[in-house]
C-alpha positions in Angstrom: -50.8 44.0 24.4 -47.3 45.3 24.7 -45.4 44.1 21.3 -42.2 45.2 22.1 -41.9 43.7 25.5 -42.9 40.4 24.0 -40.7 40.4 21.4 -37.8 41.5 24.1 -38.2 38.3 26.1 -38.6 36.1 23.3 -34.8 37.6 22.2 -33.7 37.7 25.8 -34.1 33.8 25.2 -31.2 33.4 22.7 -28.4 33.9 25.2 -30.4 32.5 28.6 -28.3 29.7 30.1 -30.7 27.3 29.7 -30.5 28.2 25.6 -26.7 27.0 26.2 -27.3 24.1 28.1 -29.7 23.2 25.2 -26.8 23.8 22.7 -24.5 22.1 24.3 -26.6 18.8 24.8 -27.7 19.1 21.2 -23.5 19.7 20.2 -23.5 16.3 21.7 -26.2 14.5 20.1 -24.4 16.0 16.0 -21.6 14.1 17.5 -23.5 11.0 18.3 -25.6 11.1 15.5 -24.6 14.0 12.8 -21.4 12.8 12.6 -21.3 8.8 13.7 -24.5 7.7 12.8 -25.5 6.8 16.6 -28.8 7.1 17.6 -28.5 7.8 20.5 -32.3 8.9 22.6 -31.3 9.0 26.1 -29.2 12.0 26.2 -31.1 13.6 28.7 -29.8 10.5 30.6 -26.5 12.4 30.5 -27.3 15.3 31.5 -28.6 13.5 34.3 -25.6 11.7 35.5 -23.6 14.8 35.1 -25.6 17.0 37.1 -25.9 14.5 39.6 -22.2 13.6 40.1 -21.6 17.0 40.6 -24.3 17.7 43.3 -23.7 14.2 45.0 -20.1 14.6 45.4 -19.8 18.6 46.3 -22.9 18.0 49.0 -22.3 14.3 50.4 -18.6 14.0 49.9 -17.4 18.0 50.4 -14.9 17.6 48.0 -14.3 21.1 46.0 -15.4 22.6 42.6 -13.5 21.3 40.2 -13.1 17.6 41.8 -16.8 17.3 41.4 -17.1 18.8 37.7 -14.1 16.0 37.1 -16.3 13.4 38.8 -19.4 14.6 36.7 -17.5 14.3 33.6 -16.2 10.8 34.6 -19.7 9.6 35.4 -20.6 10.5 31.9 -17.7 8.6 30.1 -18.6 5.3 32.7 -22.5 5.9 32.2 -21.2 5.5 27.9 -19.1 2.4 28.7 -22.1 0.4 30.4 -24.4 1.8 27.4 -21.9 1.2 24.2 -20.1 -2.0 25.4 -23.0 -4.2 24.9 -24.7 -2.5 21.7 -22.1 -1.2 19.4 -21.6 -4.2 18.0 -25.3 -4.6 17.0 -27.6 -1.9 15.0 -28.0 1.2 15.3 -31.7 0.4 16.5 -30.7 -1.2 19.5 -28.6 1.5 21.1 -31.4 3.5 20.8 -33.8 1.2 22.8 -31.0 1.0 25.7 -30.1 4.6 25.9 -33.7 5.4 26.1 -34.1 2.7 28.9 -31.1 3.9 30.8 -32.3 7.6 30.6 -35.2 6.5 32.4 -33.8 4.1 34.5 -31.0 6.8 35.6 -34.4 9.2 36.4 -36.0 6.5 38.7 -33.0 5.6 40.7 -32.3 9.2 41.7 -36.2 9.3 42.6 -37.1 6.1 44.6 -37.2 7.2 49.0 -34.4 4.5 49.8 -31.8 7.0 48.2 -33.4 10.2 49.5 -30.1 10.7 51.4 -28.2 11.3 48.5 -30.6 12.1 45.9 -33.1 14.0 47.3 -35.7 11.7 45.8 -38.5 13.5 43.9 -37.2 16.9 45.6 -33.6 16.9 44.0 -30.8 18.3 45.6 -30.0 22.0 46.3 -27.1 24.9 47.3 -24.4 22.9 45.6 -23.7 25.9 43.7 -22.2 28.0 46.4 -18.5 27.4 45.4 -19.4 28.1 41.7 -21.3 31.9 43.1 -17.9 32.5 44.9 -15.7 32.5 41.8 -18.1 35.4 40.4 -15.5 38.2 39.6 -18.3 40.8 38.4 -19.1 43.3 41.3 -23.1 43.5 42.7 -25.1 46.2 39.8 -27.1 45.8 37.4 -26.2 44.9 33.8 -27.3 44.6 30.2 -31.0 44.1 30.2 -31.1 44.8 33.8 -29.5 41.4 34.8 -28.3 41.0 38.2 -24.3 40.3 38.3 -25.1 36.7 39.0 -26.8 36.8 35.9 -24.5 38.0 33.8 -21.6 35.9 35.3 -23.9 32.3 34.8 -24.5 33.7 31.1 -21.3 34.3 30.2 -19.6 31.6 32.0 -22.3 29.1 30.2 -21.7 30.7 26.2 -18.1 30.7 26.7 -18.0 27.2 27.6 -20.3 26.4 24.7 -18.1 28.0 22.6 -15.2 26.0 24.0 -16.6 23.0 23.5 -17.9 23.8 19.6 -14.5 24.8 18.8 -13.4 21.6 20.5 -15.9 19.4 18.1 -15.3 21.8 15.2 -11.0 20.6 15.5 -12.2 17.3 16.2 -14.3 16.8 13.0 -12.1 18.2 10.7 -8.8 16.0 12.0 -8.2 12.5 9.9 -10.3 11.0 13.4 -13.7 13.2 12.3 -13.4 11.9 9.3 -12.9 8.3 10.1 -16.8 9.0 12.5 -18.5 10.3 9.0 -16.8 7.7 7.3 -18.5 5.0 9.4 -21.8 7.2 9.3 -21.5 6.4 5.4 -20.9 3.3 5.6 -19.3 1.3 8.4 -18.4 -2.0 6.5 -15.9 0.0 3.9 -14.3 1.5 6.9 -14.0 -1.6 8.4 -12.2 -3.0 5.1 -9.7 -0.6 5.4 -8.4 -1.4 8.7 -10.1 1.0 11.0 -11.7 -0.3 14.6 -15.1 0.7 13.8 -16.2 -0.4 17.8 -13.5 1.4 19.0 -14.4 5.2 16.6 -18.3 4.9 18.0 -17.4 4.0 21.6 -15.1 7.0 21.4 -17.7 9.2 19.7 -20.3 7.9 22.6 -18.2 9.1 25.4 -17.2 12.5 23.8 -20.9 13.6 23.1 -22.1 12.3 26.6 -19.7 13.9 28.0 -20.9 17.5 26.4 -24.2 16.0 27.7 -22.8 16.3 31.3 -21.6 19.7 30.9 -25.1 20.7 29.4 -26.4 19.1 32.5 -24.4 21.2 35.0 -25.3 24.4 32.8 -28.7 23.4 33.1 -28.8 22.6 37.1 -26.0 25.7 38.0 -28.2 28.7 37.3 -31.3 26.8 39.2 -28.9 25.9 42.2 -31.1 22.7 42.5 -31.6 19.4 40.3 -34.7 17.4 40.0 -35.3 14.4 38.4 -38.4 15.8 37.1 -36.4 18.2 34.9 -34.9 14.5 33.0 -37.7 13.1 31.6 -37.6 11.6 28.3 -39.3 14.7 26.4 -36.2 16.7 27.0 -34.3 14.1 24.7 -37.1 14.7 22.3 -36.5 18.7 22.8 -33.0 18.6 22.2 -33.7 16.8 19.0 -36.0 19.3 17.9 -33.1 21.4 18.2 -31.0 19.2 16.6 -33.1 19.1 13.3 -33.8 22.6 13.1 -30.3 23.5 13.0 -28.7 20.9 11.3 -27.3 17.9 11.8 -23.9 17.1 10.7 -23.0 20.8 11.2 -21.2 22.3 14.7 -23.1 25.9 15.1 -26.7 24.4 13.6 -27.2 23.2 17.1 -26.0 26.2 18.6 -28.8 28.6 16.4 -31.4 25.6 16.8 -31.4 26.4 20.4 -31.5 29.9 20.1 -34.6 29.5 17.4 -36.2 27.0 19.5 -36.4 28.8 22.7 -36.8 32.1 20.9 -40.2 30.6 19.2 -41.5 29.1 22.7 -41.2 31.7 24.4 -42.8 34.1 21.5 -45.6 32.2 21.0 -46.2 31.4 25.1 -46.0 35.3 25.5 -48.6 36.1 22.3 -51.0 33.5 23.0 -51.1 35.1 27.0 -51.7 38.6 25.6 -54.5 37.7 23.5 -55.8 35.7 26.3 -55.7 38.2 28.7 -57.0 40.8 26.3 -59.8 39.2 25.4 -59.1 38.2 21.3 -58.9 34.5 22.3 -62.0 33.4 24.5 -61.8 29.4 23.8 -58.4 29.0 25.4 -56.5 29.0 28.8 -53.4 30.1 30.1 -52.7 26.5 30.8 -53.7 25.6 27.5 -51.5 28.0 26.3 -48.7 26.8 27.6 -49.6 23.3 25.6 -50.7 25.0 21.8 -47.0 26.0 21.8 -45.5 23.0 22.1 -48.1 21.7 19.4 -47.0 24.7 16.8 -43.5 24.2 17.8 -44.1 20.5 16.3 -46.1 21.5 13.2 -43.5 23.8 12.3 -40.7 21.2 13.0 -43.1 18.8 10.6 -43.2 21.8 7.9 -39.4 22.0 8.2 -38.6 18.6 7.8 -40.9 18.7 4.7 -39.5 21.4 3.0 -36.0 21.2 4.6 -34.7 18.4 6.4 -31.6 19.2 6.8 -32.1 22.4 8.7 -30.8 25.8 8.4 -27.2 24.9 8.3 -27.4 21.1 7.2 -26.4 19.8 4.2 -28.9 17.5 2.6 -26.1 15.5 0.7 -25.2 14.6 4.5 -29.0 12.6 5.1 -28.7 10.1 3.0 -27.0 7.4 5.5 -26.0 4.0 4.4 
């Protein structure tokens, strides 16, 4: 069993595209809930309506590259309007029911056979990406860990967008409107006392961290050059709390290294559990199986954390104790 390879893909992970589309999502979900208190469990619902926008508009519609990422985005901050308008005003509880439902309700619309036309159906939509491949400026070679230039150009175009967009949050949290969301995190009703539209902050917060949720969704979809509604289910909300947690909550680069740890520790133990398979040390498991136990340790160790530190590596545990 070859060590060092194993422990090269398992680092290759922290800068894959799909690590940033993780990160991104997750950036969105410390805005939702890190820093407003919103709990919100359909953002893979997001991700959904962002990566479909795109591919709908550029494939049925023709219209170019960066009319379709507007419409994307747009579809996000209009998918948050239906969501917030009607459960803002109640608790926190109940926005977590509807996003949940819509998520999944977003995932069966793009799959039923009377839209196949548009969406594909089960088989998604594909070759949307062509406009995005022609802005590559990196000439055809090979580069750093024997990527292709296509490669590298999705990688960096996905980090630096990340980046933008945590720099972006990181402004936004420290201006007198960041600390108006914590504030109502706290507790809403002395926020409220003092004048401050407390509707009006979460719907805000809503639409900014569903929007980072259709930008993860287009990072997710870009490097793929297809979408599938399979790839939306509700366990990728669940994921991109896992990443959430183990980074920190309330903090802007804790999702960033939460992504990075959590794809780093999948695909390490995926890649040990094969070798000893295949070498013979483990005799009472499958490949297949495999590919399960490490979603199960991934879980114990995410149970271990939030024993021993729930606010995650860059949380601050002052920060957990909502109103």
């Amino acid at each position: 069993m070859d060590f060092g390879n194993i422990l090269s893909l398992a680092l290759g992970e922290i800068v894959t595209p799909t690590t940033a589309a993780y990160a991104l999502a997750a950036l969105g979900l410390a805005v939702h809930f890190g820093y407003s208190g919103l709990l919100n469990f359909g953002q893979a619902g997001f991700m959904a309506v962002g990566a479909y926008g795109f591919a709908i508009s550029t494939l049925t519609f023709k219209v170019p590259f960066v009319v379709g990422l507007l419409i994307a985005l747009l579809s996000a901050v209009i998918f948050g309007l239906l969501l917030g308008v009607p459960t803002l005003r109640l608790r926190a509880d109940y926005l977590a029911i509807v996003t949940i439902a819509a998520a999944e309700i977003i995932r069966y619309i793009v799959t039923t056979n009377t839209l196949f036309r548009i969406t594909g159906s089960a088989d998604g939509l594909s070759t949307f990406q062509r406009e995005f491949d022609s802005f590559n400026p990196f000439p055809p070679g090979t580069y750093i860990f024997g990527w292709s230039n296509r490669d590298f150009y999705v990688r960096v175009v996905s980090w630096l967008v990340v980046i933008l967009c945590a720099v972006i949050v990181w402004l936004l949290m420290r201006s007198p409107w960041g600390r108006v969301l914590k504030g109502i995190r706290e507790d809403e009703n002395a926020v409220r006392s003092l004048g401050k539209n407390v509707y009006a902050y979460k719907m805000q917060a809503l639409v900014i961290g569903g929007i980072l949720g259709a930008l993860a969704g287009l990072l997710f979809t870009l490097p793929r050059g297809s979408v599938q509604p399979a790839n939306y289910a509700t366990e990728l909300t669940f994921f991109l709390w896992t990443v959430l947690l183990l980074g920190g909550m309330s903090t802007v680069l804790g999702p960033i290294v939460g992504a990075m740890i959590f794809w780093v520790v999948l695909s390490l133990t995926q890649n040990l559990l094969a070798g000893l398979i295949e070498s013979g040390a483990i005799t009472f498991l499958s490949i297949v199986q495999a590919g399960q136990l490490r979603f199960i340790l991934v879980g114990i160790a995410l149970m271990l954390l939030m024993i021993f530190r729930p606010q995650g590596v860059f949380g601050n545990k002052k920060e957990l104790a909502f109103a």
